[in-house]
MDAnalysis code that builds the backbone (N, CA, C; Angstrom):
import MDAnalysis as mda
import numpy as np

u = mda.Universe.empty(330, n_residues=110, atom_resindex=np.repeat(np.arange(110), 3), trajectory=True)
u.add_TopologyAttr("name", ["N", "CA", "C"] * 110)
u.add_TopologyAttr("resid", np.arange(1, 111))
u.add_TopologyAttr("resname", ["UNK", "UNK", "UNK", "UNK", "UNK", "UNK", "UNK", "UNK", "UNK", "UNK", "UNK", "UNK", "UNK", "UNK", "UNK", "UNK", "UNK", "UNK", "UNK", "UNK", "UNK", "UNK", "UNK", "UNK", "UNK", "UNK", "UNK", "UNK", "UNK", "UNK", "UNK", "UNK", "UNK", "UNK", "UNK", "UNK", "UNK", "UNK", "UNK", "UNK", "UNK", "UNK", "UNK", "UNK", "UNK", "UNK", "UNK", "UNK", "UNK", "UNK", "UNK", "UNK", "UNK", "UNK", "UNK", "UNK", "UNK", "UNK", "UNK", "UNK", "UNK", "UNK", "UNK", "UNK", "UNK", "UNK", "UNK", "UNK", "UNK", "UNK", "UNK", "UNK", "UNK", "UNK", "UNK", "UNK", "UNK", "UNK", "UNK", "UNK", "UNK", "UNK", "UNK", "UNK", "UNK", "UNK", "UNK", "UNK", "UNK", "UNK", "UNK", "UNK", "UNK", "UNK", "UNK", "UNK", "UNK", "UNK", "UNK", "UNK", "UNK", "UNK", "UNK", "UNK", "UNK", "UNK", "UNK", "UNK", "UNK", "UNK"])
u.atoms.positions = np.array([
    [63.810, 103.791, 117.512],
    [65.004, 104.613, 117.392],
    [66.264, 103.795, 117.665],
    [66.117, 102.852, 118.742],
    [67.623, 102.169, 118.761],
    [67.421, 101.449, 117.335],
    [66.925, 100.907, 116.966],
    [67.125, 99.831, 115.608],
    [67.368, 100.725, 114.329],
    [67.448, 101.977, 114.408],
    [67.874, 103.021, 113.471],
    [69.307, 103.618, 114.146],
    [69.769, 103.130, 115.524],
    [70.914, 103.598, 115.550],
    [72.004, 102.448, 115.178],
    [71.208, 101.104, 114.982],
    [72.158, 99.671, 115.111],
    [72.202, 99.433, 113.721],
    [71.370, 100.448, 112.820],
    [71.390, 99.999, 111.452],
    [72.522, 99.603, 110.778],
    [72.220, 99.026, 109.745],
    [73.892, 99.331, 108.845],
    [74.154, 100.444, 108.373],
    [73.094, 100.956, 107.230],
    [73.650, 102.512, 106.936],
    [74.419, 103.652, 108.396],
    [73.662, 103.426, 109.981],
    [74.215, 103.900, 110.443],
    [75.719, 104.128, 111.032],
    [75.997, 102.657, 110.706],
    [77.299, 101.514, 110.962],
    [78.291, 101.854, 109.939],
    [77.843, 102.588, 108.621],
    [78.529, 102.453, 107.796],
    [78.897, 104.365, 107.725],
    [77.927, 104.966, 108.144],
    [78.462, 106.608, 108.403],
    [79.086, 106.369, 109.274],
    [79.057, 105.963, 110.219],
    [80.314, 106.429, 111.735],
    [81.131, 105.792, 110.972],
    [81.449, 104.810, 110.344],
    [82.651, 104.635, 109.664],
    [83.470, 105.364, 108.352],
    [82.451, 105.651, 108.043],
    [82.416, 106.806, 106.899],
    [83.301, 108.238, 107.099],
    [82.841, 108.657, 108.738],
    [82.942, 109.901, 109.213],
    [85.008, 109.668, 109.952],
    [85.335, 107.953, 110.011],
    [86.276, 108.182, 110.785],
    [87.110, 107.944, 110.010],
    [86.790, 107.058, 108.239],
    [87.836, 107.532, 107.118],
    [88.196, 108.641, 106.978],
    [87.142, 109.814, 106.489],
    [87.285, 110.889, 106.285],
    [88.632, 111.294, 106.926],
    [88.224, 111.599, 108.701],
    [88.981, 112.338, 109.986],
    [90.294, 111.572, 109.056],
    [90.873, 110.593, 109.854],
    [91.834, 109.644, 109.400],
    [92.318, 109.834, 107.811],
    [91.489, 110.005, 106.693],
    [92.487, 110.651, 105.160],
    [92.654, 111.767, 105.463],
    [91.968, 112.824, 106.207],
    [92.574, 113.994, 106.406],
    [93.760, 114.343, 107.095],
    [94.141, 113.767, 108.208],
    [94.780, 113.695, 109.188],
    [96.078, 113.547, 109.017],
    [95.831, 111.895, 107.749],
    [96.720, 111.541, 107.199],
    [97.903, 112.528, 106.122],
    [96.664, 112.646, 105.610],
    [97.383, 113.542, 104.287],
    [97.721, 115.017, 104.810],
    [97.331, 115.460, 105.949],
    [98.437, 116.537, 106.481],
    [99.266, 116.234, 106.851],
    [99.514, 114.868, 107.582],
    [100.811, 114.674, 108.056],
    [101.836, 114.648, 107.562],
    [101.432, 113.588, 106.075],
    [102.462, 113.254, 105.144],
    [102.420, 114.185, 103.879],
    [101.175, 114.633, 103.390],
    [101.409, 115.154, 102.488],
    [100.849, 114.442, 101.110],
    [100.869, 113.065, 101.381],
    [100.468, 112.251, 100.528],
    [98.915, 112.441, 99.969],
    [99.210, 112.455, 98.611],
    [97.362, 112.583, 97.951],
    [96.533, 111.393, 98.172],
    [96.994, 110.314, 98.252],
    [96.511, 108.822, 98.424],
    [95.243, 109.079, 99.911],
    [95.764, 109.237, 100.682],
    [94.658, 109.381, 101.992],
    [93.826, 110.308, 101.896],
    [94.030, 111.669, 101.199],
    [93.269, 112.558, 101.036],
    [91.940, 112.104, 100.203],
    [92.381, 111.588, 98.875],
    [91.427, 111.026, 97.881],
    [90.445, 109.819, 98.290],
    [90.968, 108.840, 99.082],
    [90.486, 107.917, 99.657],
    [89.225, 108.280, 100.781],
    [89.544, 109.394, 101.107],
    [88.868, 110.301, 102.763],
    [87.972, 110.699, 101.967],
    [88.159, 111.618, 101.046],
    [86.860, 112.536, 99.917],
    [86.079, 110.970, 99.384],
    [86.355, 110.287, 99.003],
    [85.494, 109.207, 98.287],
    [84.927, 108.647, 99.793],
    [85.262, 108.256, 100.972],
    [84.426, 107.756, 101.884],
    [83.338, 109.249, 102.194],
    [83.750, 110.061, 102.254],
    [83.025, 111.146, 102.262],
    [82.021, 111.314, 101.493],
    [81.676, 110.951, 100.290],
    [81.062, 110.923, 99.781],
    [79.733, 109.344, 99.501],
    [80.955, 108.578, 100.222],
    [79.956, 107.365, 100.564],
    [78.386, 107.657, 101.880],
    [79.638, 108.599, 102.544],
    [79.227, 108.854, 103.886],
    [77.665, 109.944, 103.207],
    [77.691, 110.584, 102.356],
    [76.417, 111.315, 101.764],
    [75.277, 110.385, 101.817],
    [75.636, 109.574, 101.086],
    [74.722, 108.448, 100.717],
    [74.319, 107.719, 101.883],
    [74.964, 107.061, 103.094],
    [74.216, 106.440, 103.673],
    [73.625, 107.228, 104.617],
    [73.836, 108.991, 105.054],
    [72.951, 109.868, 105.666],
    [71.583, 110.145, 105.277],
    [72.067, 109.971, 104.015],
    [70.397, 109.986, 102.779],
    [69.833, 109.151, 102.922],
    [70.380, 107.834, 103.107],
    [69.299, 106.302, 103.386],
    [68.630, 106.320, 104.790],
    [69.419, 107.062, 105.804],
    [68.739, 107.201, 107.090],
    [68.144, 108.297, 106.744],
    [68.517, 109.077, 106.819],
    [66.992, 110.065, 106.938],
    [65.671, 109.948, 105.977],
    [66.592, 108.817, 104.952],
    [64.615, 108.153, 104.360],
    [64.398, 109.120, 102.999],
    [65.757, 109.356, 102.495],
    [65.607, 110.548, 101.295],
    [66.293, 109.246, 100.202],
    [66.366, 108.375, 100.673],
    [67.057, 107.510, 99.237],
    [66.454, 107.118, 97.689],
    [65.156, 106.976, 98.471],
    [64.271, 106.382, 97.488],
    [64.520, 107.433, 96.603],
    [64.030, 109.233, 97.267],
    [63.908, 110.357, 96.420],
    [64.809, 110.915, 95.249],
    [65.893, 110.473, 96.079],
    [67.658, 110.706, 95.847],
    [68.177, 109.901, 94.624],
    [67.286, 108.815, 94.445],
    [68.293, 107.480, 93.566],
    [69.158, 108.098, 92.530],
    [68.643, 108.457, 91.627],
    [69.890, 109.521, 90.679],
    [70.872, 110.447, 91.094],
    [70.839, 111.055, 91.880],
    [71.641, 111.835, 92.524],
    [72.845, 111.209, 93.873],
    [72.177, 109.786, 94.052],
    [73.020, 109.239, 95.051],
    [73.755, 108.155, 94.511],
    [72.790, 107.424, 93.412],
    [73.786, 107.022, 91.847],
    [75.058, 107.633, 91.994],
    [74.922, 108.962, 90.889],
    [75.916, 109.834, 90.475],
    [77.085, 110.009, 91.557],
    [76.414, 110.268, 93.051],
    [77.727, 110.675, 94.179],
    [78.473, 109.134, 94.508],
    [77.807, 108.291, 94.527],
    [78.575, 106.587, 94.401],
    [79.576, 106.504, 93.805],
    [79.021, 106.682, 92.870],
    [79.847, 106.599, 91.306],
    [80.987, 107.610, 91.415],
    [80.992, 108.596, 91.798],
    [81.795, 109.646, 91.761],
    [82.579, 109.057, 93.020],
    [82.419, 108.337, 94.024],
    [82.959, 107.793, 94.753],
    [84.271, 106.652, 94.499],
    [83.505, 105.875, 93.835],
    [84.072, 104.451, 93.456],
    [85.345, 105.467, 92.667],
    [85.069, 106.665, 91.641],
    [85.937, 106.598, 90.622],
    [87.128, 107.542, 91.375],
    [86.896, 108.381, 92.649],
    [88.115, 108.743, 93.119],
    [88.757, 107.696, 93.925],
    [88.356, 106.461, 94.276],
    [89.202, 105.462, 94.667],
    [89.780, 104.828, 93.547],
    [89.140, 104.859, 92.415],
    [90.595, 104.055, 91.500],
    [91.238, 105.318, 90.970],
    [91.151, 106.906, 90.913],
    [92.103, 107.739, 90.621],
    [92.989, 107.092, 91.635],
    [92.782, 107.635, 93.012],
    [93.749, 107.586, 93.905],
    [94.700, 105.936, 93.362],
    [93.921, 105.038, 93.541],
    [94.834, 103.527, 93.641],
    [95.899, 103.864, 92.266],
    [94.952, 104.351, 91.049],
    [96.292, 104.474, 89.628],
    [97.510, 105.417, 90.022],
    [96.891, 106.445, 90.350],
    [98.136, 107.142, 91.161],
    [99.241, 107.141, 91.612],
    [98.491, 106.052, 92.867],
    [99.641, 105.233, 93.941],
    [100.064, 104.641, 93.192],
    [99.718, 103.579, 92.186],
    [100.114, 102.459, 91.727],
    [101.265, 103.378, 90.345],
    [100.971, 104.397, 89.996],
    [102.252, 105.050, 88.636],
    [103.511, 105.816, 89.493],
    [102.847, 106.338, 90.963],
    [103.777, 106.514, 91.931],
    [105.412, 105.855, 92.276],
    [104.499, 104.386, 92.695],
    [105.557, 103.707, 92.763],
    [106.230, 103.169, 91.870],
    [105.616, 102.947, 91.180],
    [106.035, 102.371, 89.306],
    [107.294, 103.398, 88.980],
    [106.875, 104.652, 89.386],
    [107.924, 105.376, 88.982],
    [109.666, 105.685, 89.773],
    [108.556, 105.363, 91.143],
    [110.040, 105.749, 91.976],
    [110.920, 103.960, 91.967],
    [110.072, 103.355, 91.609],
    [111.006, 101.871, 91.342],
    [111.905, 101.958, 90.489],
    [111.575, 102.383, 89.359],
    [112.634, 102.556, 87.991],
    [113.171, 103.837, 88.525],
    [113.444, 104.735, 89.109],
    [114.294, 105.517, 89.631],
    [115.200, 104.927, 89.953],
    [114.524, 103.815, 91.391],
    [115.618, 103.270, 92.303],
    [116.268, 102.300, 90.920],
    [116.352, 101.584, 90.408],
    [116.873, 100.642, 89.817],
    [117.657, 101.697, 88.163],
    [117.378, 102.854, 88.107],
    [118.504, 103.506, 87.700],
    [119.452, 103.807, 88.193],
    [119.355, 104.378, 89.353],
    [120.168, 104.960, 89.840],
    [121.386, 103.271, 90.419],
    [120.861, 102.542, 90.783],
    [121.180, 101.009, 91.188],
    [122.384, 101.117, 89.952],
    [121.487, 101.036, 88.709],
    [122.181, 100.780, 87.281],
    [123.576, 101.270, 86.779],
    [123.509, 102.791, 87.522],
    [124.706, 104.003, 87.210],
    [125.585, 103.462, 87.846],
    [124.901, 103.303, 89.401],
    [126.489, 103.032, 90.212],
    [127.140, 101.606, 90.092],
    [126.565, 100.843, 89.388],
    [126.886, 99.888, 88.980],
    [127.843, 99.802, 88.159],
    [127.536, 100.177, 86.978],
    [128.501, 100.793, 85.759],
    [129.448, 101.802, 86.228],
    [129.382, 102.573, 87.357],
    [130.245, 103.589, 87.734],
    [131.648, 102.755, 88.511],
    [131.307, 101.944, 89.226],
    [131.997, 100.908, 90.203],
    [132.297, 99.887, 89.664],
    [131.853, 99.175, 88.616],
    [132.531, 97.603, 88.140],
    [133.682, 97.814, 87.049],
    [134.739, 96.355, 87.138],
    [135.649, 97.064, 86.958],
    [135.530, 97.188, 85.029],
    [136.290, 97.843, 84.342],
    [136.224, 97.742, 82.540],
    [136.729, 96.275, 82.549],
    [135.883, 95.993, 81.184],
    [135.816, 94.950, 80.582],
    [136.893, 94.620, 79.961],
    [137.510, 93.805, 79.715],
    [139.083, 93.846, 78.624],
    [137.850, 93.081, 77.357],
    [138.429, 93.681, 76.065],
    [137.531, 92.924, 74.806],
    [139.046, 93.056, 73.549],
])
């Protein structure tokens, strides 16, 4: 029993379990979808390595496939997200940069 508590799969749920806490936590605080999505995909990692300890993996392989997978792919929703997020509020900032620019410099003589 200790060498099933020192495991890795076990190593990798308690870590599993304190993403989760932590994207949740997060994403009430702020509001932000990024921690939330990140928390549900460790959450779902966290399925899988409960299944390898309790010795249901072998049984599971398709079904723990599929929740992986479904894992991996809400971490790159979340990362495209973040990543069109900022993409977007950059070209905001550098419009708005742009206006007051043109609003404040002085006319051109031509």
């Amino acid at each position: 029993m200790v060498l099933q508590l020192l495991s890795i799969p076990f190593v990798n749920l308690v870590l599993c379990i304190v993403i989760v806490i932590l994207g949740f936590l997060c994403f009430k605080k702020s509001g932000e979808r990024l921690p939330a999505f990140i928390g549900a995909a460790f959450g779902l990692f966290g399925i899988s390595h409960a299944a390898t300890i309790a010795g249901l993996a072998a049984s599971l392989e398709l079904p723990l496939i599929v929740i992986r997978t479904l894992a991996y792919v809400l971490v790159i929703v979340a990362l495209w997200l973040n990543l069109k997020s900022t993409l977007m509020q950059k070209e905001t900032r550098q419009a708005w940069v742009d206006y007051f620019r043109g609003e404040t410099a002085p006319d051109e003589k031509k």
